[in-house]
C-alpha positions in Angstrom: 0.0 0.0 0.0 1.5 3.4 -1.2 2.7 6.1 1.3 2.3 9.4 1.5 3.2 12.6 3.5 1.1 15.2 4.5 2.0 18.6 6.2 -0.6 21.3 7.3 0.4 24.9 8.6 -1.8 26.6 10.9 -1.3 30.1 10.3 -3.0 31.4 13.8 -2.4 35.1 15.4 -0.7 33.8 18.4 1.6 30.7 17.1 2.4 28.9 13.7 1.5 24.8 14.0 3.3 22.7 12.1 1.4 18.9 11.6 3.6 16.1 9.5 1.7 13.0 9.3 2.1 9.7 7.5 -0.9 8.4 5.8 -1.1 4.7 4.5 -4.4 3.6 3.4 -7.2 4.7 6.2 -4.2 4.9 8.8 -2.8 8.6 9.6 0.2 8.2 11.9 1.3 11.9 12.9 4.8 11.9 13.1 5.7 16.0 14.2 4.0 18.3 15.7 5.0 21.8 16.9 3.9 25.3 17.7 6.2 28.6 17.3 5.3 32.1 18.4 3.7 33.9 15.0 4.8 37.3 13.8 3.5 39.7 10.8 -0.2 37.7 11.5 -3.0 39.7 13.0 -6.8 38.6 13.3 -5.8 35.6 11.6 -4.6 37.0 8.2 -1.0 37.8 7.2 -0.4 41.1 7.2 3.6 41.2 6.8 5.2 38.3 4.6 8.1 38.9 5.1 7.9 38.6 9.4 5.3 35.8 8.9 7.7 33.5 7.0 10.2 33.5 10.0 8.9 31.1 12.4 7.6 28.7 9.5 10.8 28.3 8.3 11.8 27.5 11.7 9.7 25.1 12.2 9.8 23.6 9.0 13.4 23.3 9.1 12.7 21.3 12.4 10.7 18.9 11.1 13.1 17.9 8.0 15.8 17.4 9.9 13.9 15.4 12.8 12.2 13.1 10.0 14.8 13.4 7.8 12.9 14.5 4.8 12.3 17.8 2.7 8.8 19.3 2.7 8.1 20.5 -0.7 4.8 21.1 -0.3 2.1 22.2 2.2 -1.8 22.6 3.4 -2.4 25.6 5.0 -5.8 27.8 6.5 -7.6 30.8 4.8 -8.2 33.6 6.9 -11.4 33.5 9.0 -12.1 37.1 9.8 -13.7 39.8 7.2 -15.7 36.7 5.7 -19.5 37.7 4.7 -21.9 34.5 4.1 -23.8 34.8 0.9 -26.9 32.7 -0.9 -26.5 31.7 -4.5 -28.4 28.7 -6.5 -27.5 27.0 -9.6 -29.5 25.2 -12.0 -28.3 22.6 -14.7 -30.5 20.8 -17.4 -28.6 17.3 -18.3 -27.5 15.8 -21.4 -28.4 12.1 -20.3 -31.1 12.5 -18.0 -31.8 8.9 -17.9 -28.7 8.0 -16.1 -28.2 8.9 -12.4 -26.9 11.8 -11.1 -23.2 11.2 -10.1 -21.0 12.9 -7.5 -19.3 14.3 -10.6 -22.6 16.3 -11.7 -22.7 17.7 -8.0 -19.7 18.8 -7.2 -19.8 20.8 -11.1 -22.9 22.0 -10.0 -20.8 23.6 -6.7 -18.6 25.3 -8.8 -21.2 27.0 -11.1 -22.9 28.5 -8.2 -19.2 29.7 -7.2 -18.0 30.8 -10.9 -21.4 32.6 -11.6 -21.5 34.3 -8.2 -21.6 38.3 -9.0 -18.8 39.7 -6.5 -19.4 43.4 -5.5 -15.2 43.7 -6.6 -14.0 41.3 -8.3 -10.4 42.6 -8.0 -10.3 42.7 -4.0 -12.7 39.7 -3.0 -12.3 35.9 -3.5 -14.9 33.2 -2.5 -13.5 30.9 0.1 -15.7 28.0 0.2 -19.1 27.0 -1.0 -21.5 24.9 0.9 -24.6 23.1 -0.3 -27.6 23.9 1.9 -30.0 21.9 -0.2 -30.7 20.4 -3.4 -34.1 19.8 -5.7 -34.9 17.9 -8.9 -37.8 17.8 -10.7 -39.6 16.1 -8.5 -38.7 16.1 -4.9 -37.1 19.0 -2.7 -34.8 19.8 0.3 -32.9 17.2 -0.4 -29.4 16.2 1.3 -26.3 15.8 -1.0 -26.5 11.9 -0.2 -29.7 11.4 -1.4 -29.6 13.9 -4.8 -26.7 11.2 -5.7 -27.9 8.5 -7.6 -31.8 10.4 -8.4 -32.8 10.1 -12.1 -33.7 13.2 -13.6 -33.8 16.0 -16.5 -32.4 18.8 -13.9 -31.4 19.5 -10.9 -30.3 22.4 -8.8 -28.9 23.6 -5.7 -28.6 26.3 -3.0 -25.3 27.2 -1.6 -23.6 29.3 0.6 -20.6 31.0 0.0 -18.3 32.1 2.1 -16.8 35.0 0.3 -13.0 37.2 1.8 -10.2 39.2 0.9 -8.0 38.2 -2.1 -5.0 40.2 -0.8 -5.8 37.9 2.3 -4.6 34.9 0.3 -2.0 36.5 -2.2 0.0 37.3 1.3 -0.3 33.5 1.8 1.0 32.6 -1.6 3.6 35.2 -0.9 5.2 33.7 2.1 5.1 30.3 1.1 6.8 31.8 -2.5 9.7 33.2 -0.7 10.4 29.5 1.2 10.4 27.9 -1.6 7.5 25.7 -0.6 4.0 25.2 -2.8 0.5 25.4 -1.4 -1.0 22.2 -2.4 -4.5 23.2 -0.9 -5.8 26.1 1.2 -9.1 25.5 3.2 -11.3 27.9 4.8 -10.9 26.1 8.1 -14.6 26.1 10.1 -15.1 22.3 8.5 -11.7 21.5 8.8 -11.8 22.2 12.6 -15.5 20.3 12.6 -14.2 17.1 11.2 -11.5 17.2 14.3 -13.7 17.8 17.0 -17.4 17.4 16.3 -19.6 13.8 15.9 -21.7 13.1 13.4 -24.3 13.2 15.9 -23.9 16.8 17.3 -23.6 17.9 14.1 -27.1 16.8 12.9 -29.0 17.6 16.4 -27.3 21.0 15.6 -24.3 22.2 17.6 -22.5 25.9 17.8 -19.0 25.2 17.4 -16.3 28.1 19.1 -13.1 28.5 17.9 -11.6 30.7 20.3 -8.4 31.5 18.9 -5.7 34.7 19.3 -6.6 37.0 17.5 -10.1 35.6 16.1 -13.2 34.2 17.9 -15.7 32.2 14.5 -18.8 30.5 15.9 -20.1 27.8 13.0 -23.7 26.0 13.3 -23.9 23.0 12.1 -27.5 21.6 11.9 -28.4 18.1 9.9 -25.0 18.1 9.3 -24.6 21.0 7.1 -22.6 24.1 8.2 -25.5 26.9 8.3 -24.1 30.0 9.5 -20.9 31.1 10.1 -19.3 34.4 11.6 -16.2 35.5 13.3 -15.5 38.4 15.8 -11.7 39.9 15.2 -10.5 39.5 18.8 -9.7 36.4 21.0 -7.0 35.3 23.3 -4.8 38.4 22.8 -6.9 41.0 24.1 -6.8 38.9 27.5 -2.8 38.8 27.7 -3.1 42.9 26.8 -5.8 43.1 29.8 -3.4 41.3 32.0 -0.4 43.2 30.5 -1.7 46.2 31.4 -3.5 46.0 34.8 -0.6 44.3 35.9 1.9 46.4 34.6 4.3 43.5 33.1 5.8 42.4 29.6 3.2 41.0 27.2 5.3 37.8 27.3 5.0 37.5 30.9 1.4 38.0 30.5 1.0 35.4 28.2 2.9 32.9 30.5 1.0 33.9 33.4 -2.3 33.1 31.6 -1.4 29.8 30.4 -0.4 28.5 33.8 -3.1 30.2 36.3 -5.2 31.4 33.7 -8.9 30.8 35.1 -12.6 32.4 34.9 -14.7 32.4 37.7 -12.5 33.0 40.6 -14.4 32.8 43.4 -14.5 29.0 41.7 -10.8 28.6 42.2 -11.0 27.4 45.5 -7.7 27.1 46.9 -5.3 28.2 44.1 -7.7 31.7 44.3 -5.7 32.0 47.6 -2.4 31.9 45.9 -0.4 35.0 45.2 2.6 34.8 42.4 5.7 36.6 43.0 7.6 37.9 39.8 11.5 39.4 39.9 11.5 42.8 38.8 14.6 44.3 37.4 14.0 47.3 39.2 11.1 47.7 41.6 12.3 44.3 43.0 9.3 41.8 43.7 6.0 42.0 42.1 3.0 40.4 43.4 0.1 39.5 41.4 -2.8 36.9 43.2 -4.2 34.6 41.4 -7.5 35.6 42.6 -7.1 39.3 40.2 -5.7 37.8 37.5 -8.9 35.5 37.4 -10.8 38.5 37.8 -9.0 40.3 34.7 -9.9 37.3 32.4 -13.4 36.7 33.4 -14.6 40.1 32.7 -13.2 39.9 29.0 -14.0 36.5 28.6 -17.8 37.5 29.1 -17.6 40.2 26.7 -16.3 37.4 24.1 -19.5 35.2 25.4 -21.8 37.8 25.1 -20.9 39.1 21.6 -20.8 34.9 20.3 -24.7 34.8 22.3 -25.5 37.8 20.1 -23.9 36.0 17.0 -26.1 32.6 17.8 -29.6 34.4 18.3 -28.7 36.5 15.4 -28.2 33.0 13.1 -31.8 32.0 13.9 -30.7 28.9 15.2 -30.6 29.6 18.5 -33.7 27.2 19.7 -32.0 24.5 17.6 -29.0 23.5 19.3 -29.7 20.3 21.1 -26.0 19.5 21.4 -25.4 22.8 22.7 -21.7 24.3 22.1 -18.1 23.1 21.5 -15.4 25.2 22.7 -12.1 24.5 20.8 -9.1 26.5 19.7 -5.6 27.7 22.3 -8.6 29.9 24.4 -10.4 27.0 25.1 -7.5 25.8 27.4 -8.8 28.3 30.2 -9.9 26.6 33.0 -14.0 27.3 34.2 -14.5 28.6 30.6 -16.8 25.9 29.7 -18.8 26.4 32.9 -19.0 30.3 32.4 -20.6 29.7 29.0 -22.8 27.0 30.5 -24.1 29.5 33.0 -24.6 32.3 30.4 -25.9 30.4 28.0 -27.9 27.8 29.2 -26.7 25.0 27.0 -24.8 22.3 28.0 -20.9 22.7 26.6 -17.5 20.9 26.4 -14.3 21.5 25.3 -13.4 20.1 21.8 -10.5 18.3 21.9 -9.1 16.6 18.1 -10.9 13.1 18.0 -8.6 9.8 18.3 -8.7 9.4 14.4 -5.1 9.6 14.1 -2.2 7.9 16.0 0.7 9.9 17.5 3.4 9.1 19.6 6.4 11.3 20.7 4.2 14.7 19.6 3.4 16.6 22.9 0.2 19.0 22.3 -1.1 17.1 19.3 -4.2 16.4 21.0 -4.6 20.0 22.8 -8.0 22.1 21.7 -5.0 24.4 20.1 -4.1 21.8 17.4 -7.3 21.3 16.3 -7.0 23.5 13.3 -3.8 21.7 11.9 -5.0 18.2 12.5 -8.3 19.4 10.7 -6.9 20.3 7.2 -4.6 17.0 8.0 -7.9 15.0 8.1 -9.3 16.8 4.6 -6.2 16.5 2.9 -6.2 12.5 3.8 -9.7 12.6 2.6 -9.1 15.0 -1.0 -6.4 12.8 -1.7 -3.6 15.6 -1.9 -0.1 14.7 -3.1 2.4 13.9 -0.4 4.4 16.7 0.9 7.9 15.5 0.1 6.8 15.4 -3.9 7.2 18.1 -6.3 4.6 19.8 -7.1 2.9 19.1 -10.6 0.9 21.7 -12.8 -2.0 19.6 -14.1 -4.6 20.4 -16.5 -8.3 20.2 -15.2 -10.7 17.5 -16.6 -13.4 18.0 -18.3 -16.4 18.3 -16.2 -19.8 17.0 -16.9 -21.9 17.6 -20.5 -25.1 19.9 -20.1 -27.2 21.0 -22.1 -27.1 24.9 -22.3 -29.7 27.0 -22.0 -31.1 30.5 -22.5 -29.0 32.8 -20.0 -30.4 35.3 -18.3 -28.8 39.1 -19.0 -27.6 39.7 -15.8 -25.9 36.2 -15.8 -24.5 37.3 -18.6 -22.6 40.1 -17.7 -21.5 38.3 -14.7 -19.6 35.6 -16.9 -17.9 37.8 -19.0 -16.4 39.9 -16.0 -12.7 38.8 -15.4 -11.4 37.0 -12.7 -14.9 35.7 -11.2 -13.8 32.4 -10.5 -11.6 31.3 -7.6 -7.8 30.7 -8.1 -7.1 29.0 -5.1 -8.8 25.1 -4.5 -10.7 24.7 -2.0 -11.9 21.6 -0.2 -15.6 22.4 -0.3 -15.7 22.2 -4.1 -13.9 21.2 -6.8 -11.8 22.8 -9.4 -13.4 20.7 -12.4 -14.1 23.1 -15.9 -17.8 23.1 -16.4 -19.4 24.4 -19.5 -22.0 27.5 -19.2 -25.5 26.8 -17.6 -28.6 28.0 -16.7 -27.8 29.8 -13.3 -31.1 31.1 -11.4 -31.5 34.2 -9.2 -32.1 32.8 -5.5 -36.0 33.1 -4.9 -37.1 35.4 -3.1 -37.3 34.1 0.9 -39.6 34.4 3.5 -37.9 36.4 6.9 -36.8 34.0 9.0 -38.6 33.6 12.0 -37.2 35.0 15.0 -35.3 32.7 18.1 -34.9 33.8 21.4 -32.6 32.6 24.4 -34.2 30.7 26.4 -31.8 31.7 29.8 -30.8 35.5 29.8 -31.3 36.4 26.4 -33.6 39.5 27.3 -30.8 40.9 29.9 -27.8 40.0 27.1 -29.2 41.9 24.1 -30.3 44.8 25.8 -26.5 45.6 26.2 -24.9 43.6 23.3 -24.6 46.3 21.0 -22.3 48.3 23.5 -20.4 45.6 24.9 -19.6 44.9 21.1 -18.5 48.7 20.7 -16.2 48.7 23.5 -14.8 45.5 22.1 -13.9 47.5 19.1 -12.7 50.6 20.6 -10.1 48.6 23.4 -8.7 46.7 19.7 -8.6 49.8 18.3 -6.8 51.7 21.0 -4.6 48.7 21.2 -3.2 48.9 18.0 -2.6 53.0 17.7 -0.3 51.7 20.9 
């Protein structure tokens, strides 16, 4: 049975992960995994190339010599902040309507509604991903992208949504990886990369709000009947806690950061006896500083309900809100904070655990591999298995796309029109929610127009939370902002 490699880079705002894993068959055997401090990377995006591409190299140097081999290639994450959820459907008439429909047919059908998508700017956006809420044929509706597989009929179409970001976002990306020397096999937009890590199959069809609370980004994804429905991000996370910290207690932001990992803790009158505990730091100049524990659990709690309340707002406002009946998963480095889970249970009302990456991989010798903060690497790891991409120590080879599926064409629409003959509508970068297969023109239809959705509320403390959501979410703003004039 043939071997591969596979290596995934987690581009987060607070550390670079590095996964190396050696897939044989159904069996993924993670052989490296490390984290680095990140630099040039704020809110999850690469803002400086140049700083970025120091600590990857690192790392990636680390891993060749440990394993003794030369990554030539790599899987990494697409931003997830300044990413707007849009609706689009897609119609096709077939050729051969008396064979089934194949997988083939489906995932063309995906990249029409992608291709034909009219982006407000064309020359600054880029659509990320595209996800298939629902399909129809001539006969039935609402149907599942199992069961469309396999249906006879003349035509069939679908409704998506598309998950649509910067383009400069991921020409930094390409730009960083161009100056090591090292090709980007596939870049994912990582909300269903992390969801194959952590969540069941079961959650994810009883409908479950998963939180990835990284550095510099918080996203909340709901996934109900196993289809990712809404999706949104709020550009802060873990770094405005170290700043809090930082700056009530008047130390280095590194110190900060170590001093939340190791007593880090919400809720303090919770801690018991470690909220009794008072840590004594060497000064270089005043001499001894003391900090208790009990403060610095008071300092994260009251930011880490401002993050709850503004992901509360996020969940009512997805209209999902009375759906969750597996509640929320909490993932990501911020989900490492000990009574976080319980804070969100009492502010929310649903029950909540901490998503840790499932046992669907073996590792030995790779500290951290299974900590909620390497659940973004290990994800893209698992899709690259699955999307069969080459193995990371083979050069990379510029392929021709097949030829996708035969339709029949028919009479376009005007406004359709236009749209296909603006340049650069379609996405240059793969993706692992569609596929990259040339499709000839078809019939794309205007989404209908929709009913408003009917309106959720909280069950516990809703009324209290949204009264005061929309300044809670200001301040947020303003204490980032102020943050980076500093």
């Amino acid at each position: 049975m043939e071997e591969r490699y596979i290596a995934s880079v987690d581009l987060g705002s607070s550390k670079i992960a590095l996964t190396v894993a050696k897939v044989s068959g159904d069996d993924i055997q993670v052989l490296f995994y490390r984290e680095k401090p990140s630099q040039g990377i704020r809110n999850s995006a690469v803002f400086n190339p140049q700083k970025a591409g120091v600590p990857i190299r690192e790392v990636i140097a680390e891993a060749e010599e440990e394993l003794k081999i030369k990554i030539l290639q790599v899987v990494v994450g697409l931003p997830r902040c300044d990413v707007r959820q849009e609706s689009n459907c897609a119609k096709v008439t077939r050729s051969n309507p008396d064979e089934s429909i194949t997988v083939e047919e489906v995932e063309a059908l995906k990249s029409i509604a992608r291709e034909q998508y009219p982006l407000r700017d064309p020359e600054r956006e880029q659509i990320y991903g595209a996800i298939a809420q629902s399909y129809s044929e001539d006969e039935n509706f609402q149907l599942i992208e199992n069961d469309i597989i396999g249906v006879i009929s003349e035509s069939f179409e679908g409704n998506f949504k598309l998950f649509i970001g910067r383009r400069s976002s991921v020409r930094t990306i390409d730009k960083v990886f161009n100056d090591l020397e090292i090709a980007v096999s596939r870049k994912y937009f990582t909300p269903g990369s992390i969801a194959k890590a952590v969540l069941t199959e079961d959650e994810m069809e009883n409908g479950v709000a998963l939180v990835d609370l990284g550095g510099g980004a918080t996203s909340v994804s709901i996934y109900k009947g196993k289809i990712l429905r809404h999706y949104a991000c709020i550009p802060f996370g873990g770094k405005v806690i170290t700043s809090d910290i930082r700056s009530e207690c008047s130390i280095t932001e590194t110190l900060a950061e170590n001093l939340k990992m190791a007593f880090g803790a919400c809720q303090p009158d919770r801690l018991q006896n470690l909220g009794e505990k008072i840590l004594q730091i060497e000064g270089d100049v005043e001499g001894y500083k003391q900090i208790p524990v009990y403060f610095l659990s008071e300092i994260i709690t009251a930011r880490c309900r401002e993050i709850i309340d503004a992901l509360l707002y996020e969940i009512e406002r997805s209209g999902f809100a009375d759906s969750l009946r597996s509640g929320i998963v909490i993932t990501g480095g911020g989900a490492a904070l000990g009574n976080l889970s319980s804070m969100v249970k009492d502010m929310s009302g649903y029950t909540v655990r901490t998503g840790m990456p499932r046992p669907l991989f073996s590792a030995s010798g790779c500290p951290g591999v299974f900590n909620t903060s390497a659940t973004t690497s290990i994800g893209m790891l698992l899709e690259a298995k699955a999307d069969g991409v080459s193995s990371c120590i083979d050069a990379p080879v510029s392929e021709a796309p097949e030829a996708g599926p035969e339709y029949e064409e028919e009479p376009v629409a005007e406004e359709v029109q236009a749209v296909e003959e603006a340049p650069e509508q379609a996405v240059e970068t793969p993706s692992a929610l569609f596929s990259d297969e040339e499709v000839p023109k078809v019939e794309v239809k205007p989404e209908s127009v929709r009913k408003p959705k009917k309106e959720h509320k909280l069950k516990v403390r809703w009324e209290t939370i949204k009264n005061s959501i929309g300044e809670t979410i200001s301040n947020f703003y303003d204490k980032v902002n102020s943050d980076s004039d500093e």
